[in-house]
N, C-alpha and C positions, 0 to 999 in steps of 0.2 A: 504493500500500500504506500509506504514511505518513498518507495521509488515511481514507480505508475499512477498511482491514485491516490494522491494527498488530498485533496478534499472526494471525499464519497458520500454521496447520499447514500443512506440505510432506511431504508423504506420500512423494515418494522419497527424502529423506534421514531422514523419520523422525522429523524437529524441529523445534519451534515458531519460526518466524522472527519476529524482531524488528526492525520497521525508523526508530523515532523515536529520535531523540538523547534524550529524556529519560529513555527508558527503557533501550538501550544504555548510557550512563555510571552510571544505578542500578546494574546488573547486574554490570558493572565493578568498581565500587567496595564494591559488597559490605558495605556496614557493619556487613548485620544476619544476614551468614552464612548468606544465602538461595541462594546458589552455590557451586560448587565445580567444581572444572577437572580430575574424575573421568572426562572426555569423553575426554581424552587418552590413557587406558591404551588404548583401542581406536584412537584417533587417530593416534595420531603414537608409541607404545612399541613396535610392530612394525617400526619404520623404525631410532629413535633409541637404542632402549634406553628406562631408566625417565631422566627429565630431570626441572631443578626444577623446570617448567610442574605436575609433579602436583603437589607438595608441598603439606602447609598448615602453618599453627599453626608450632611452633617449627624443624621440620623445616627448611619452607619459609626461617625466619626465618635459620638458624645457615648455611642452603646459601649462601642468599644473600650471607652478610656474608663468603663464603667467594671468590665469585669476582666480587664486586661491583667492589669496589675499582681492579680494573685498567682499568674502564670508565668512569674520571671523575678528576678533579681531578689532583694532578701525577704518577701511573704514565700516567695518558692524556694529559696535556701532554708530559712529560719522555723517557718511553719509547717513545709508542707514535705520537706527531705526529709524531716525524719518520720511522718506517716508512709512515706516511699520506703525506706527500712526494713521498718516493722513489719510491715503487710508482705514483703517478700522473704523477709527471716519467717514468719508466718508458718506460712503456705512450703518452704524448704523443710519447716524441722514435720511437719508429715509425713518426708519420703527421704528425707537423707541418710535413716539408717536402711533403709532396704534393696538397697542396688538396685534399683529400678522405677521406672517414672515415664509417663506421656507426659512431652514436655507443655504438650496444646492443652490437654484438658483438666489437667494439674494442679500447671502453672500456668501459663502465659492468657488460658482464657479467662482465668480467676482475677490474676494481680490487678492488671488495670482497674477492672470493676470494683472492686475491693479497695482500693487507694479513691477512686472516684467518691463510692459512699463514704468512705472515712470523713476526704476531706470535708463533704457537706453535713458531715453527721448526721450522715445515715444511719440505719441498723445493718451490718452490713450480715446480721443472718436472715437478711430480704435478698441474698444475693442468688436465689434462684431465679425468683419473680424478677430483679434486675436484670440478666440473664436472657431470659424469656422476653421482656419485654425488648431488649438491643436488638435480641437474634433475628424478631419479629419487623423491626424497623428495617434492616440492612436487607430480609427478604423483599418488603415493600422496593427499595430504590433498587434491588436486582432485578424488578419482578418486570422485565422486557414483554414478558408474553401476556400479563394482562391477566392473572389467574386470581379470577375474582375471590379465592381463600386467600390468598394471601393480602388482599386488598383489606377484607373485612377484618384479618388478623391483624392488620397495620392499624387499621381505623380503632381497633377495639382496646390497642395496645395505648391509642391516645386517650381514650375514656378512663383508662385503668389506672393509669400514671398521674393523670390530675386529680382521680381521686383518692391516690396516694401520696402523693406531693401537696396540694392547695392547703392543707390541714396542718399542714409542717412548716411549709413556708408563712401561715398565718399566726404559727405559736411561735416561729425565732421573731419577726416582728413586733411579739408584744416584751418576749426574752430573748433578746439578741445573744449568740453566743462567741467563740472565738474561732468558728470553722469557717466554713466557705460561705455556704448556705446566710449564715450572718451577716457577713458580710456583702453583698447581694442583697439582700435586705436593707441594707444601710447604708450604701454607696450612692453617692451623690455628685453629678459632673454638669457646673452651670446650670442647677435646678433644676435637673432631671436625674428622677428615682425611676426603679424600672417598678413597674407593678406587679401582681402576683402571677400572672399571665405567663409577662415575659421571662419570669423569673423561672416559671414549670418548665415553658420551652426552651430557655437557656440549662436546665438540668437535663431535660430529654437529649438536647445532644450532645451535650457533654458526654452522658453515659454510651451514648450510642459512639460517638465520632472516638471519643477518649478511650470505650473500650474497647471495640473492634479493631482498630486500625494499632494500637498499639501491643494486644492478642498478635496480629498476622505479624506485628517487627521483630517480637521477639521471637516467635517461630519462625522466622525466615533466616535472622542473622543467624540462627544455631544449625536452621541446615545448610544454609551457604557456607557457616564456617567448617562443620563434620563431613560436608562434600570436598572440602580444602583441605585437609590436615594441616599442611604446613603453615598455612594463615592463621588455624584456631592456634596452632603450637607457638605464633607468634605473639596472640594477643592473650593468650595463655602465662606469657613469661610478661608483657608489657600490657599492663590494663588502660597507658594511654593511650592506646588502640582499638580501645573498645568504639571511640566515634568515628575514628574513619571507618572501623567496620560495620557499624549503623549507617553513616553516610551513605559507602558503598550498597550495603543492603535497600535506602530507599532508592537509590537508582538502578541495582538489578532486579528487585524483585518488590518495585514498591507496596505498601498493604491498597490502596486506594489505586485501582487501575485506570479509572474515568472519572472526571466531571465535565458537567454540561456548563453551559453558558448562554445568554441568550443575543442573537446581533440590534442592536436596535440602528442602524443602519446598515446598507450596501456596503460590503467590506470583500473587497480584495486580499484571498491568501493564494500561498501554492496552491496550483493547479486547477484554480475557476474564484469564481464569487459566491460569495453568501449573500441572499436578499435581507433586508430589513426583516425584522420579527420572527427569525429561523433558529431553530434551538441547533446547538453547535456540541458536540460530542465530544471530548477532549482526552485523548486515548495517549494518559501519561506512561502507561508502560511500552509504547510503541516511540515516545519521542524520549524516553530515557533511553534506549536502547538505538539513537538514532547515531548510525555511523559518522554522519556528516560534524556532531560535535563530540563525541567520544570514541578515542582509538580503542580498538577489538571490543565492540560495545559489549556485545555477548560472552565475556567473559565476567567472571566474578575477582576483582584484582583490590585487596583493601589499599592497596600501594600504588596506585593509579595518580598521575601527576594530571590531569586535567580535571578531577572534581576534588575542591576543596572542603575539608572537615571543618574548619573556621569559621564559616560562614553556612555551610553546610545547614543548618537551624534558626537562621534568620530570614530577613525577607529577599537577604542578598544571594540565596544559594543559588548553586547552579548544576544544580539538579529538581525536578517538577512535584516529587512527591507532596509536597506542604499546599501547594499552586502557589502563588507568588502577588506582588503588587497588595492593592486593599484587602484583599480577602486571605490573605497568605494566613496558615491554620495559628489561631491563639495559644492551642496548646502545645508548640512544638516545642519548646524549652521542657515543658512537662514530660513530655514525651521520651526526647533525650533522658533527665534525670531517671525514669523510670526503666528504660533499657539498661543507661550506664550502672545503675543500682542492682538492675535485675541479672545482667548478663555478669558480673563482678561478683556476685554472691552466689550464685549457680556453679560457676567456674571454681568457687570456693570448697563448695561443697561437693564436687565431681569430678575432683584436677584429671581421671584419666576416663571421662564421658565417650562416649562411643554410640552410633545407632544400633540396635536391637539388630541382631544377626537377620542376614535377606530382605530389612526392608527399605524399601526406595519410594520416601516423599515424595510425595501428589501434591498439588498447588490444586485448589479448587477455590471459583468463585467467580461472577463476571464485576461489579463494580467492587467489591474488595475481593482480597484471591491472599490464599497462604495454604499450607499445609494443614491438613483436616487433622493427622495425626503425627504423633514425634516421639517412637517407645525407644527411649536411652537405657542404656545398660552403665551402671559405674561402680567402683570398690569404695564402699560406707568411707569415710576420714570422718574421726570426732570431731565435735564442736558444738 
């Protein structure tokens, strides 16, 4: 596609797919206000509620500085690393004396959700129903074919979440506490509070965006590295290696494959035009893997000198997995800390991890995609 047919129409979803990296971080970034993320009112507002993904212009700007903050520098050092910790020390001393472990169903689809509820002080022995309701959501944005269970399962998962959230977020309001959730509550930028509303829908995708996607990175970094030896045996002996091997992992095997976008004018990319009002298909594992900006893309290399780990987590990267420009992900610094945390303390508890004898990880998913299973074999070490 990347070579023949960079813009494709896709007739059953209806939108222009795009698959070169030149043209994916154009659209991203947006300079000249030739997109807009109007895609989402039918995408993802039936599940979540209205979330900042719609917003633009000042809206978007004042949302943002509203629940930005808790997701970087020291409310994320100070408050929130050491609920990162805990929830991963957790969930390890379960299985670190038995020499064995799925690394997906374990850990990696637990931690995040579990750090999420913490931080908003949640219960987090709700983390079935948390669980169920994420898995429920990411079917909804996969659900290409239109299967109307999975729609009503989306729809019902919004019912279900505001009638377990509205009741919570109405008691931290009258008792503010010291977690997330509180704070959300009580954040205030140029006179704008967010309401209970926004507040449910800014929880639903957290849970959803914050679990899923960072579930499929720590399962990917750990198969990309046990398909490598020599890599893991690197970052094995240097844990400052753990980000370029995340880095690297979102651009080979990002967790989030697609996002849409919507044209709100005539727009010129490779290989034809988008008309005005065309939903645009943004196919980031096709433009991470684009030869044109990365040498021997198809390979998994954590020592690769054209994608930088520095930046790799801000808005500056240069790799697609986050998207980029206004909407670039809020919680990527979270993200980072919970890999760096998670894959550091695994390696701890596993120094000579290996895959379970004969089995060869599947990557399954269309708009998120990771390995369904990860059975590790390792020798117990105290701790």
């Amino acid at each position: 596609m990347r070579d023949g047919d960079p813009l494709s129409w896709h007739e059953a979803t209806g939108s222009y797919v795009v698959s070169r990296y030149e043209d994916v971080e154009r659209i991203f970034k947006d300079k000249k206000g030739e997109f807009s993320t109007e895609n989402y009112d039918w995408q993802i507002e039936p599940v979540h509620g209205r979330t900042i993904l719609q917003l633009s212009g000042r809206e978007h700007a004042v949302r943002r500085a509203l629940v930005a903050p808790a997701f970087r520098g020291s409310d994320l050092r100070d408050k929130f690393l050491p609920v990162i910790e805990r929830n991963s020390r957790e969930l390890i001393d379960t299985f670190r004396a038995t020499g064995s472990v799925d690394l997906v169903t374990d850990y990696a689809s637990r931690f995040p959700v579990n750090v999420i509820a913490d931080m908003l002080g949640l219960d987090k022995s709700d983390y079935d129903r948390f669980h169920g309701w994420y898995t429920a959501v990411i079917a909804f944005l996969g659900n290409l074919s239109g299967d109307q269970e999975v729609v009503r399962a989306g729809e019902r998962t919004r019912v279900e979440f505001a009638e377990y959230m509205l009741p919570v977020i109405r008691e931290r309001r009258a008792a503010p506490g010291n977690d997330l959730l509180s704070v959300l509550c009580t954040a205030e930028v140029d006179g704008v509070r967010m309401s209970d509303e926004d507040i449910k829908a800014f929880c639903s995708l957290l849970l959803a965006a914050g679990g899923e996607t960072t579930d499929k990175a720590i399962a990917a970094i750990f198969t990309n590295l046990l398909l490598h030896p020599e890599q893991l045996e690197a970052v094995r002996a240097d844990r400052e290696l753990i980000p370029r091997a995340f880095a690297e992992t979102l651009r080979y095997t990002p967790p989030v494959h697609m996002i849409m976008r919507q044209s709100t004018t005539e727009v010129e990319l490779s290989g034809g035009t988008v008309p005005p009002g065309a939903t645009v298909t943004c196919l980031i594992g096709s433009a991470n893997r684009d030869e044109k900006r990365y040498r021997d893309p198809d390979s998994f290399d954590i020592f690769r000198e054209d994608l930088a780990a520095t930046n790799a987590f801000s808005a500056a990267a240069d790799h697609l997995a986050f998207a980029l420009g206004r909407h670039f992900c809020v919680g990527a610094l979270l993200a980072k800390a919970e890999v760096e945390t998670g894959v550091g303390q695994l390696l701890d508890a596993m120094p000579d991890l290996r895959l379970a004898e004969g089995f060869d990880p599947v990557e399954r998913g269309v708009f998120t995609r990771g390995p369904q299973s990860l059975p590790i074999r390792f020798t117990p070490v105290a701790g």
